[in-house]
C-alpha positions in Angstrom: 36.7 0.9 -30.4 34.1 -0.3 -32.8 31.7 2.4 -34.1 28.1 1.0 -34.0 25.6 1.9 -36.8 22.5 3.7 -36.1 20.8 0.7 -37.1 22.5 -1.2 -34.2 22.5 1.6 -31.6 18.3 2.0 -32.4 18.0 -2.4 -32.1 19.9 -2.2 -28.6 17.3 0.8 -27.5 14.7 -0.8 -28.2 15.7 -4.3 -26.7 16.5 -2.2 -23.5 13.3 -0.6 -23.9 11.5 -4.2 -24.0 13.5 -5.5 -21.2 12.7 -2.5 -18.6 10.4 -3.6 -15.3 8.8 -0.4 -15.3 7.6 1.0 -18.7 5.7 4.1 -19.0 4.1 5.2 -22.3 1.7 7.9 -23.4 0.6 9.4 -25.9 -2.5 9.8 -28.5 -3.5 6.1 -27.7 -2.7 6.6 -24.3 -5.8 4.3 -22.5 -5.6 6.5 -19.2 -6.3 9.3 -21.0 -9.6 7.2 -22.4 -10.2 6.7 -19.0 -10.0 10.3 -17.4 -12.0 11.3 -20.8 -14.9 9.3 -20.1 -15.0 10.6 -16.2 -15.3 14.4 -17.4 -18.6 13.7 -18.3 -19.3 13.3 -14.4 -19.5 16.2 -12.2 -16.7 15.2 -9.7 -14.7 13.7 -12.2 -14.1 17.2 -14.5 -14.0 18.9 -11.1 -11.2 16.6 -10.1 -9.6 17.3 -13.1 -9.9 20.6 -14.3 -8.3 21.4 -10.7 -5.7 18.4 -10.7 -2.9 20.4 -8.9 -5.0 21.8 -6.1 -6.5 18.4 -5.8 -2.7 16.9 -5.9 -4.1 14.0 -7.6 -1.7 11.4 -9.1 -3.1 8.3 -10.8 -0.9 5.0 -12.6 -2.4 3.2 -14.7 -0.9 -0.6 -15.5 -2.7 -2.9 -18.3 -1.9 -6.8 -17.9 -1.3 -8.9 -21.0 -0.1 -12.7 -20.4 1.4 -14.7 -23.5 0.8 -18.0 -24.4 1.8 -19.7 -21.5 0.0 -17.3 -19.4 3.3 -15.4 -18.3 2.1 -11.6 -17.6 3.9 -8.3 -19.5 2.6 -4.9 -18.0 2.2 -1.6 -19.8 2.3 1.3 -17.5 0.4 4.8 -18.0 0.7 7.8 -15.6 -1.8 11.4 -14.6 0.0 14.3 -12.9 2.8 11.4 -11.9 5.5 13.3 -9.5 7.6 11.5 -6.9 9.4 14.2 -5.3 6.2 15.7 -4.6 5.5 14.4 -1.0 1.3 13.8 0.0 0.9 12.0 3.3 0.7 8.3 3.0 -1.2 7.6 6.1 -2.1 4.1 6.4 0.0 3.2 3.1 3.2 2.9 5.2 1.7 -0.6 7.0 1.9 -2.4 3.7 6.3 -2.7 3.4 5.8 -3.0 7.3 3.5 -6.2 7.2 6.0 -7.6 4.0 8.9 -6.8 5.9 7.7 -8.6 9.5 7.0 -11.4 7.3 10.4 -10.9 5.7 12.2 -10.8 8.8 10.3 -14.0 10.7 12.2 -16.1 7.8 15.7 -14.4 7.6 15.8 -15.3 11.3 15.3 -18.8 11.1 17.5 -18.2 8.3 20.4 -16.9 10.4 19.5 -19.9 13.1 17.6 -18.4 15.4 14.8 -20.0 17.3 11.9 -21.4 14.4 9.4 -18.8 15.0 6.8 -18.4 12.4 3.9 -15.7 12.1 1.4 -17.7 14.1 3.9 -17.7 16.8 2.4 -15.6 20.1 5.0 -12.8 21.3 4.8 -9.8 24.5 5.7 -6.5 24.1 7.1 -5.2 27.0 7.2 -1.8 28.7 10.3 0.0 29.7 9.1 3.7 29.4 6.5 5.5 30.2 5.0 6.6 27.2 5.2 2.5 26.0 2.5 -0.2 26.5 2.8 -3.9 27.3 0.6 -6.2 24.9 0.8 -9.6 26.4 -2.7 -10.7 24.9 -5.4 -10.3 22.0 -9.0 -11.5 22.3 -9.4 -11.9 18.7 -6.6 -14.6 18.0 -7.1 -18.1 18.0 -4.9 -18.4 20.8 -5.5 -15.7 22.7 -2.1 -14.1 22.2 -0.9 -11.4 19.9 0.9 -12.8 16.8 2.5 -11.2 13.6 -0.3 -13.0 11.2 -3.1 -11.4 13.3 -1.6 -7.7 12.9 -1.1 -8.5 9.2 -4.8 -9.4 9.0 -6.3 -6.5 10.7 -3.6 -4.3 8.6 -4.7 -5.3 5.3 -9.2 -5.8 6.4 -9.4 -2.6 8.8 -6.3 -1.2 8.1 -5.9 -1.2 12.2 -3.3 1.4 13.6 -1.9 -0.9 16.5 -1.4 -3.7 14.0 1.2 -1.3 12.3 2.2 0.1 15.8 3.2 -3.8 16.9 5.1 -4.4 13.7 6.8 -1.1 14.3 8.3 -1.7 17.9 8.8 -5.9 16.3 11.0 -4.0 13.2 12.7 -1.2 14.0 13.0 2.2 12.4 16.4 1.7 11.7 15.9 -1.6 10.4 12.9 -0.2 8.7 14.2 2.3 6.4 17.6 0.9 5.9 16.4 -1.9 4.1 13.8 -0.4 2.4 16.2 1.9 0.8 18.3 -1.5 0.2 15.1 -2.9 -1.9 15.2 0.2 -4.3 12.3 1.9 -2.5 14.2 5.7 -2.3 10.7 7.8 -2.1 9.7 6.2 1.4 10.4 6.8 5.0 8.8 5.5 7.7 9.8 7.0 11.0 6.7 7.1 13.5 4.0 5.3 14.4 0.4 6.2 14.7 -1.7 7.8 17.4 1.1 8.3 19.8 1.4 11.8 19.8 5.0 13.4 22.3 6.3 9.6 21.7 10.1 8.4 20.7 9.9 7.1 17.6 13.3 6.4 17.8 13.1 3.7 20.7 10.6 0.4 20.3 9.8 -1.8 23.3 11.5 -4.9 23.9 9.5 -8.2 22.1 9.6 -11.5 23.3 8.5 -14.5 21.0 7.5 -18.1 23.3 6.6 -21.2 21.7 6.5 -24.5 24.4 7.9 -27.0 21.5 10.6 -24.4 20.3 11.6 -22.5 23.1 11.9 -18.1 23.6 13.0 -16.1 21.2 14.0 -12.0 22.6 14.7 -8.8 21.2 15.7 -5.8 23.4 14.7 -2.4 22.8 16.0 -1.0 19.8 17.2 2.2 19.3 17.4 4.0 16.0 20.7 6.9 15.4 19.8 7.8 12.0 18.1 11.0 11.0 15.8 10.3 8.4 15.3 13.8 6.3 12.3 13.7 4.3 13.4 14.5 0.2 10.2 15.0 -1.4 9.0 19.3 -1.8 5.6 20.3 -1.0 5.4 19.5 2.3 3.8 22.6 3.6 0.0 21.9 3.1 -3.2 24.7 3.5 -3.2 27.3 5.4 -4.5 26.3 8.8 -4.6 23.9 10.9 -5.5 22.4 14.6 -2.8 21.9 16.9 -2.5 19.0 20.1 -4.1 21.9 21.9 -7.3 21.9 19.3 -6.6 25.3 18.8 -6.7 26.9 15.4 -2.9 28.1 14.1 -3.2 30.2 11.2 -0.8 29.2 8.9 0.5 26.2 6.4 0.8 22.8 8.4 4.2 21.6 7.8 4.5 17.8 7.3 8.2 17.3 6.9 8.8 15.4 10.3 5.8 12.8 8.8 6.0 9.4 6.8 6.6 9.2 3.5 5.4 7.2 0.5 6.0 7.7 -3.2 2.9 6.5 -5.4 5.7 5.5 -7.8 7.2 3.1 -4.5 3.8 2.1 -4.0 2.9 0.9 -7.4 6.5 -0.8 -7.3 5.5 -2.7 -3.9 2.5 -3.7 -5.4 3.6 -5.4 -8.1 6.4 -7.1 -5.7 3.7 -8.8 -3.9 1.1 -9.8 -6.5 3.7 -11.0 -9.2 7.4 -10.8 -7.5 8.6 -12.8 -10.3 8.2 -9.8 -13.1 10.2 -6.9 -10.7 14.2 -6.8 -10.2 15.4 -9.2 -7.3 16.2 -6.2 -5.8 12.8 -4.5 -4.9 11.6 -8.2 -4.3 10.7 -9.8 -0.3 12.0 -13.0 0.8 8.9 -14.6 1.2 8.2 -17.7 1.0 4.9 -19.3 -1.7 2.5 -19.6 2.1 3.8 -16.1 2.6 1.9 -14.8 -0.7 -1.0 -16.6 -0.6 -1.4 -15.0 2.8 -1.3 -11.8 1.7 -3.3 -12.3 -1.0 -6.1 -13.8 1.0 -6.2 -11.2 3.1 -5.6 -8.1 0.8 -8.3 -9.5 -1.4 -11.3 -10.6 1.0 -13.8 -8.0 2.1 -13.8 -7.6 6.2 -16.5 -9.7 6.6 -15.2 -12.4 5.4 -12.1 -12.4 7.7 -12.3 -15.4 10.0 -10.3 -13.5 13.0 -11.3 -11.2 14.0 -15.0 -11.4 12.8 -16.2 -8.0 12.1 -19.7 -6.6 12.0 -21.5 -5.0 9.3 -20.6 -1.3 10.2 -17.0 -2.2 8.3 -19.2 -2.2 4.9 -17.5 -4.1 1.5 -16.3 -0.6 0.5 -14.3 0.0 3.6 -11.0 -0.2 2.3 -11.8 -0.6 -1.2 -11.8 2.6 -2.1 -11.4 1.8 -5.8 -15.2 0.8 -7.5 -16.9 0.2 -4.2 -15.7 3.2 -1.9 -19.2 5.3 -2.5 -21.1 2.4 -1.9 -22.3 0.3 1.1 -23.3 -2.2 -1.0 -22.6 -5.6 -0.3 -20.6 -6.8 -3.4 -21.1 -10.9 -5.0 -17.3 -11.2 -5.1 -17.0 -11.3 -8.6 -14.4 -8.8 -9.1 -11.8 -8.4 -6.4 -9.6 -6.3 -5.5 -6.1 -6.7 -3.9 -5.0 -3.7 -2.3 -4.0 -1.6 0.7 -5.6 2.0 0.9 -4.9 5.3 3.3 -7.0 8.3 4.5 -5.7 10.9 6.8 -5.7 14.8 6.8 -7.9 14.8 3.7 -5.9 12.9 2.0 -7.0 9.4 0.0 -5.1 6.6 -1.3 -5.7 3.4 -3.2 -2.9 1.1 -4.5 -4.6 -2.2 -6.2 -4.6 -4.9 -8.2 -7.5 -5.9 -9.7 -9.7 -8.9 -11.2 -12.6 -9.6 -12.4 -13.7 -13.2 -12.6 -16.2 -13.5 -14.9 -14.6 -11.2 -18.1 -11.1 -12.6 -17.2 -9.7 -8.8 -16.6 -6.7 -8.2 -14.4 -4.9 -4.7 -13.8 -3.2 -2.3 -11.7 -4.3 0.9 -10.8 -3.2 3.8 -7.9 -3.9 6.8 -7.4 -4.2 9.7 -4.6 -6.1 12.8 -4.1 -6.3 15.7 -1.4 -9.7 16.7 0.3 -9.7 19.2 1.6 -10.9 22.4 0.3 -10.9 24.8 3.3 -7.3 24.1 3.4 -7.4 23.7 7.0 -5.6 20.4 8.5 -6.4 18.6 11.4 -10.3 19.5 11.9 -11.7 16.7 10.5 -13.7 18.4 8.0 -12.7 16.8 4.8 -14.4 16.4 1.3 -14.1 12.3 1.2 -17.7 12.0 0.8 -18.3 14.3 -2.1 -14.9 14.4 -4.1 -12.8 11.6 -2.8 -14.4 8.3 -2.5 -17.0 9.0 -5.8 -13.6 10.1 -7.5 -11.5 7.2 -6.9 -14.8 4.6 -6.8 -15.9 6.1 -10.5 -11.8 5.7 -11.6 -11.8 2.3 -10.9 -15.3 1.6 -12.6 -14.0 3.6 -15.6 -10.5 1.1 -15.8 -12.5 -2.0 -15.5 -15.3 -0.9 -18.5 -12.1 -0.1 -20.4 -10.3 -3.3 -19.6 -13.5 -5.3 -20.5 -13.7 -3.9 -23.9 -9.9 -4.3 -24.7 -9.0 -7.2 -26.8 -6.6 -9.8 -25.4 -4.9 -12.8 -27.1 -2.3 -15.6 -24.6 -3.4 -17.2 -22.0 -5.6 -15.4 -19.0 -5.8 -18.0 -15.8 -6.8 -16.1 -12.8 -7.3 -19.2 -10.6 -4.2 -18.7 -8.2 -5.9 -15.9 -7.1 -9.4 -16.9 -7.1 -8.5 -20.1 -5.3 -6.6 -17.2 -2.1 -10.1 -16.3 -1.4 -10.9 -19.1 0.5 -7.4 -19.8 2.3 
């Protein structure tokens, strides 16, 4: 065999290096650590970060740089980064579950099965006792629950049952196997929300109807698999409330719980705003109406969602946690963000792409953080309103005022997602 010269081995690194999907530098000119600089000099922000382990806060940092043609390249900078380290993901887990419903709806017509599409109405059915029937919704168009209204109230309220329909519509086996299939080996999602004693491992039969295309059914599905969480850490605090609301005196273990790397998060992300620049691999098969979808609806504030309409006590912070989360402000819609956020036992988290309009600034940016300094789970006494939201709000106003000052050259046309706003 040929020996290669150092010359050639260090050319074929650094093409390798250049052609990666997911680079991470640091460093002295590190620009995250610019940004974490300037938030010492806040009172929550040097708390935050003198204390980062107890506060188990990661952050990822991605700058956005588009050539000539306007074709983007990404630069990514991590804080405290760990994957293996498990947080709970709480409402994070409905994002691959609204991308893979969507997914699904088009790999069945795909296999030729009945046309359904997301508008299509469907019935969920009750075959035990701890399941529900859902055979209509108020807040539709047509009166009828459909996959595109639980993606909507997923990404503007970040609504439990939405997630719980496109659970028992999915699977958990279906769920997690092709999840893991996509690349995305730091998540698990094996239960739903707010059904406490219930079978995750069962979903309730779905039926699809359409009068022009006919029924489409799906019996109950029932799951095998033993899902074993990887990730360390899972034993949180010291205390915490049990389903009797009484007070058990030791760590709450959160093992048998979803899971959610911020490293699978950032991944998915970036899948959905610019599929094109990830591996075919961790990419959905969705189609270009599919995107703009999702974008329309991870990037709108809730009261600009047309169904359902909701009133003003769902503020333009709600699930913006990034920049507006310690405001109820009502924001011009200047600079938007496209995201999908979680908060449960004390725990915050923010996964977004962002834009600004008027300065031509795009960039990613997620992060997570623990609340809760009792260390007691379960009580509902968490510090969100005087570390989490002004941490994560004052992170995201420290990116942008970096992003503004940073120099770009190429091409920056933000229109595409601009023009989602009013889908």
């Amino acid at each position: 065999m040929k020996q290669l010269s150092l010359t050639t081995l260090f050319s074929l690194l650094l093409l390798a290096i250049a052609c990666s999907p997911a680079q991470i530098f640091s460093g002295k000119a590190d620009p995250l650590q610019k940004i974490l600089k300037s938030l010492e000099r806040d009172s929550v922000g040097i708390k935050v970060l003198q204390n980062k382990d107890l506060y188990e806060v990661q952050i990822i940092y991605t700058q956005i740089d588009r050539d000539a043609q306007g074709r983007p390249s990404f630069r990514t900078y991590q804080y405290n980064v760990d994957s293996s380290r498990y947080f709970y993901p709480a409402s994070m887990v409905k994002m691959p579950l609204a991308l893979l419903s969507l997914e699904k709806i088009n790999q069945l017509g795909q296999k030729g099965a009945l046309p359904i599409t997301k508008d299509t109405p469907y019935r969920l059915d009750s075959l035990r006792p701890y399941q529900q029937a859902f055979v209509s919704d108020p807040n539709t168009p047509c009166l009828k629950p459909g996959i595109a209204q639980d993606i909507r109230q997923i990404f503007t309220v970040s609504d439990n049952l939405a997630y719980n329909h496109c659970f028992e519509f999915l699977g958990r086996e279906y769920i997690n196997k092709t999840l893991k299939a996509k690349g995305y080996n730091q998540t698990g999602i094996v239960h739903r929300f707010n059904y406490p004693g219930r079978d995750n491992r069962y979903t309730s039969p779905i039926t699809f109807f359409d009068p022009k295309v006919g029924v489409y059914q799906e019996a109950e599905k029932f799951d095998t698999s033993i899902w074993i969480n990887p990730q360390y850490s899972t034993l949180k605090g010291k205390g915490y409330y049990n389903a009797a609301d009484s007070l058990v005196n030791q760590p709450f273990e959160m093992n048998k719980k979803n899971w959610f790397a911020l490293t699978d998060m950032n991944k998915m992300l970036r899948a959905v705003m610019f599929p094109e620049s990830v591996p075919a691999q961790n990419r959905f098969d969705l189609s270009e109406e599919d995107y703009r979808f999702l974008w329309h609806y991870m990037g709108i504030f809730p009261r600009e969602c047309d169904y359902p309409k909701y009133d003003t006590s769902y503020t333009d912070g709600y699930v913006k946690f990034f920049l507006f989360g310690d405001s109820k402000a009502q924001q011009n819609g200047s600079v938007r963000v496209f995201n999908k956020v979680g908060e449960a036992y004390g725990t915050l988290t923010d996964v977004a792409y962002i834009v600004d309009f008027e300065h031509k600034v795009e960039f990613m940016l997620a992060a997570t953080i623990l609340c809760n300094s009792d260390g007691i789970f379960n009580d509902d006494h968490y510090d969100y309103e005087n570390v989490g939201f002004p941490f994560l709000a004052k992170l995201g106003r420290a990116a942008l005022e970096l992003e503004k000052r940073r120099k770009r050259s190429g091409k920056v046309d933000l229109e595409k997602f601009r023009a989602v706003l009013t889908y």
